[in-house]
C-alpha positions as CSV (number, residue, x, y, z in Angstrom):
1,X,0.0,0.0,0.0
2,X,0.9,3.4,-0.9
3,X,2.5,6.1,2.3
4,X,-0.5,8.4,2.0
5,X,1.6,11.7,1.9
6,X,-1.4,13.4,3.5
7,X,-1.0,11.6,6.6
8,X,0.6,14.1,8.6
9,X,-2.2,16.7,8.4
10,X,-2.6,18.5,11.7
11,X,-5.3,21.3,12.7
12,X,-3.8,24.9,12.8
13,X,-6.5,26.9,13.4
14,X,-9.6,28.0,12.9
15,X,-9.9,31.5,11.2
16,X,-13.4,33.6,11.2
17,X,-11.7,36.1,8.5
18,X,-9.5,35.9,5.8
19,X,-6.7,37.9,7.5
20,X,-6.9,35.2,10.1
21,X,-5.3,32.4,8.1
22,X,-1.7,31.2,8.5
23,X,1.0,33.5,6.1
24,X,0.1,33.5,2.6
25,X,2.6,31.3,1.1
26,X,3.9,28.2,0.7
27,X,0.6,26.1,-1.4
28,X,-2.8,25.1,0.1
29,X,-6.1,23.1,-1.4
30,X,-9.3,24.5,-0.6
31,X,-12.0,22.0,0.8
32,X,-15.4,23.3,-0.4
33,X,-18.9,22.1,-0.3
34,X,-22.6,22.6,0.6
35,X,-22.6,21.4,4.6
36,X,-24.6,18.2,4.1
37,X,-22.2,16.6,1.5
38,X,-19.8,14.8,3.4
39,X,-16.8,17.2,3.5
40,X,-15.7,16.6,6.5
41,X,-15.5,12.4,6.0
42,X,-13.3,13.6,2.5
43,X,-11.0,15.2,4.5
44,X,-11.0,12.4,7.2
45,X,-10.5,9.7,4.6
46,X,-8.0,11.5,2.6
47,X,-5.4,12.1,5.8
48,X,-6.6,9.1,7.4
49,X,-7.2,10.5,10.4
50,X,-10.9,10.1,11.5
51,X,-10.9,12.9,14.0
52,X,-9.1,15.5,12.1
53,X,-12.5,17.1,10.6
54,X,-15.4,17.1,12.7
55,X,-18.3,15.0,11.4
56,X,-21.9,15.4,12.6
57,X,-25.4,14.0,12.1
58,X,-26.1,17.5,12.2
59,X,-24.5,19.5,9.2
60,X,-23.2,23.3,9.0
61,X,-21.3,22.5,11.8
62,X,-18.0,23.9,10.2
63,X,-18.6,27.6,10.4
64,X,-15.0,28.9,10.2
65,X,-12.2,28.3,7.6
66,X,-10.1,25.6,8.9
67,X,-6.5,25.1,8.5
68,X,-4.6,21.7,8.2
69,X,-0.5,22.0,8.0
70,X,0.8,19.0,5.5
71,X,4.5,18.2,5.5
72,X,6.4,19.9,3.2
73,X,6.1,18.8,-0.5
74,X,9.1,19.1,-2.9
75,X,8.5,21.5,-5.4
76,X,8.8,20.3,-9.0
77,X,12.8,19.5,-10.1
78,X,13.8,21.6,-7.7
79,X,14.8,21.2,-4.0
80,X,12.8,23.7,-2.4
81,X,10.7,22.8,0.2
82,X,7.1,24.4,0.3
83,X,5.1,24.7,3.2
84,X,1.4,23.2,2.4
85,X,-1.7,23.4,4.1
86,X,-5.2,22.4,3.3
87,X,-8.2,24.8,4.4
88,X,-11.8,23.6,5.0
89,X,-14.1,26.4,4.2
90,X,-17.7,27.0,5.5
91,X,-19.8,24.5,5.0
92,X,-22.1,26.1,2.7
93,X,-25.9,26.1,2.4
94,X,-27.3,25.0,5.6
95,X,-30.8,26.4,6.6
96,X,-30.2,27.1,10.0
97,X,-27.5,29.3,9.7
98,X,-28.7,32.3,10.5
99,X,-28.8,34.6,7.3
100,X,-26.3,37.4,8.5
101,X,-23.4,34.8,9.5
102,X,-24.5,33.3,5.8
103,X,-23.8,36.5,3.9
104,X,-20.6,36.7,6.2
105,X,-19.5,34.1,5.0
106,X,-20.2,34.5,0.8
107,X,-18.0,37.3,1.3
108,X,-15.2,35.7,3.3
109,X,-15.1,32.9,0.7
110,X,-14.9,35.0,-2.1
111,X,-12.1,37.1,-0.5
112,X,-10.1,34.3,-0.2
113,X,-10.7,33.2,-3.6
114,X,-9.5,36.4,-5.0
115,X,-6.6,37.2,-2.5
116,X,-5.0,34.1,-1.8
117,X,-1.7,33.7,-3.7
118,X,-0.7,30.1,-1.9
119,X,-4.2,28.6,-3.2
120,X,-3.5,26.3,-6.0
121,X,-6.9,24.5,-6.5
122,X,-10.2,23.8,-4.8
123,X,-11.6,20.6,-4.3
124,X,-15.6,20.9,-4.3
125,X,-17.4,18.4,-2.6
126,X,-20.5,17.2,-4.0
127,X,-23.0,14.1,-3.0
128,X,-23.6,12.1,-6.7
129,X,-27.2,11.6,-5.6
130,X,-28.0,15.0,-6.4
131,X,-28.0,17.6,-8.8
132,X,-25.4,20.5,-8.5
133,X,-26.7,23.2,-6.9
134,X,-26.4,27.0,-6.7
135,X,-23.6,27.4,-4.6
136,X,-21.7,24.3,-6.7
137,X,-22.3,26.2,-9.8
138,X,-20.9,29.1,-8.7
139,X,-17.7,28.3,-7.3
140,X,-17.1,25.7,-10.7
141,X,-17.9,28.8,-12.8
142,X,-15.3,30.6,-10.5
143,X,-12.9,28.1,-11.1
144,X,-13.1,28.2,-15.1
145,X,-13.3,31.9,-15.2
146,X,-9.9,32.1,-13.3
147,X,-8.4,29.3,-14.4
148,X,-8.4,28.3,-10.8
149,X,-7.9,24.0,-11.0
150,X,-10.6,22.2,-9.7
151,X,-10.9,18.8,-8.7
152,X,-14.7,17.1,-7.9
153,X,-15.8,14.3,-5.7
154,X,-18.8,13.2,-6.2
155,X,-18.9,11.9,-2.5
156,X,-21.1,8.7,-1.1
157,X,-20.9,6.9,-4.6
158,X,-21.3,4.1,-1.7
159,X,-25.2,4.9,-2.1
160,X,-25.7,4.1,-5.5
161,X,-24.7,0.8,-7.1
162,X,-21.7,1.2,-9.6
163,X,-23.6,1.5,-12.5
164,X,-25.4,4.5,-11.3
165,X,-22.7,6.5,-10.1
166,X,-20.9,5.8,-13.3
167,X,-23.5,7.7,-15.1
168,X,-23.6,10.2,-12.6
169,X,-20.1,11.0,-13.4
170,X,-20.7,10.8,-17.1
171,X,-24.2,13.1,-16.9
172,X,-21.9,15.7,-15.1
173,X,-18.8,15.7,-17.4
174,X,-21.1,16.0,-20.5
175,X,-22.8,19.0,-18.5
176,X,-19.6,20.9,-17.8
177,X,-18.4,20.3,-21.1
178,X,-14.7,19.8,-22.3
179,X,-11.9,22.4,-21.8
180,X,-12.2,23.6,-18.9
181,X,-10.0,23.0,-15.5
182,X,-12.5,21.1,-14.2
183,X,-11.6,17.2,-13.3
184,X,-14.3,14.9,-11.7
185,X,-14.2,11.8,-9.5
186,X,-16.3,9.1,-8.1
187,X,-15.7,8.8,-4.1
188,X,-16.6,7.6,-1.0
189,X,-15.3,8.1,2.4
190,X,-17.3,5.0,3.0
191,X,-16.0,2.3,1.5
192,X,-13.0,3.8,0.3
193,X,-13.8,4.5,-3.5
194,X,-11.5,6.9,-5.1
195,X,-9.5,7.8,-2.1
196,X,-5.9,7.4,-3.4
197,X,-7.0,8.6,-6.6
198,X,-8.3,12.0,-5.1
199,X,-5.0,11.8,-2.7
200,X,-3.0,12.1,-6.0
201,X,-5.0,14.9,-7.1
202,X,-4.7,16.8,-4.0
203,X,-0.6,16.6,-4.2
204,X,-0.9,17.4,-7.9
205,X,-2.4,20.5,-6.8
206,X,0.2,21.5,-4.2
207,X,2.9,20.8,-6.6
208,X,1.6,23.0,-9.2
209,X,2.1,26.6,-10.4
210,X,0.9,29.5,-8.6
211,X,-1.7,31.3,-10.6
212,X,-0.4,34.4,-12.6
213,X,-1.6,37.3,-12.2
């Protein structure tokens, strides 16, 4: 079996504004995702550790941004080390949230989209049983209008049988068409589907150029 390379992952902080994170450098994956789609279990399954993101019967219960410090990746051919982090963002979407911490937090996120130089991709987190919603759309289109890398999981494929999730995945790619930096995965924290694939992902992200501009 593999050495998950995410295994080290260790909380940081928790950060209610932007100016809050750790220093803006180094490389860091953003975890995003309405609140009931099983972000938290990605993150779990991904570093292995099942208490490193907090889980709950009730969603929305991650209402800050999250930092996770990674061990140092090597950067390309080179020997410089970077510093790497992933950050869980708001879980987004839940109804109970009361409407002012909500619009708090659509700002917050889209601050951080636009400001952050170490962000190198975002991984959106979305259940295959559904269709995409509002908030999904949004930060894809986001993504493709910036040229911001962005890496799907169509989480708790372990719901469906393999059939269904496979066309799932297929209805999706045809919907967000070819060309784009989109990629798309089946995946579930469950049973385990597409875990090392979506760990190789992530450390393709960290590895990658920072954007231009």
């Amino acid at each position: 079996m593999p050495t998950n390379p995410l295994q080290g992952a260790q909380f940081v902080l928790a950060a209610h504004r932007v100016q809050q994170l750790p220093p803006d450098e180094g490389a860091e994956v953003a975890f995003a995702g309405r609140s009931n789609a099983g972000k938290s279990s990605a993150l779990n399954a991904l570093t292995g550790q099942k208490g490193l993101a907090r889980t709950s019967k009730t969603p929305g219960r991650t209402q800050q941004m999250v930092a996770f410090s990674l061990p140092p990746v090597l950067r390309g051919e080179t020997s410089q080390l970077l510093d790497t982090r992933l950050i869980d963002l708001p879980g987004y979407g839940y109804a109970k949230v009361p409407e002012a911490l909500r619009e708090h937090w659509r700002h917050e996120i889209d601050r951080y989209l636009h400001v952050r130089r170490s962000l190198r991709g975002v991984v959106l987190i979305v259940d295959i049983r559904h269709p995409m919603k509002e908030f999904d759309r949004m930060m894809m289109d986001f993504c493709i209008a910036t040229l911001l890398p962005c890496h799907v999981l169509l989480t708790k494929a372990d719901k469906l049988s393999r059939n269904q999730a496979a066309q799932a995945l297929a209805a999706l790619r045809k919907d967000i068409g070819a060309n784009t930096p989109v990629t798309l995965q089946v995946f579930s924290a469950q049973d385990g589907t597409g875990v090392e694939e979506a760990r190789v992902a992530v450390i393709g992200l960290l590895e990658s150029d920072a954007r231009s501009g």
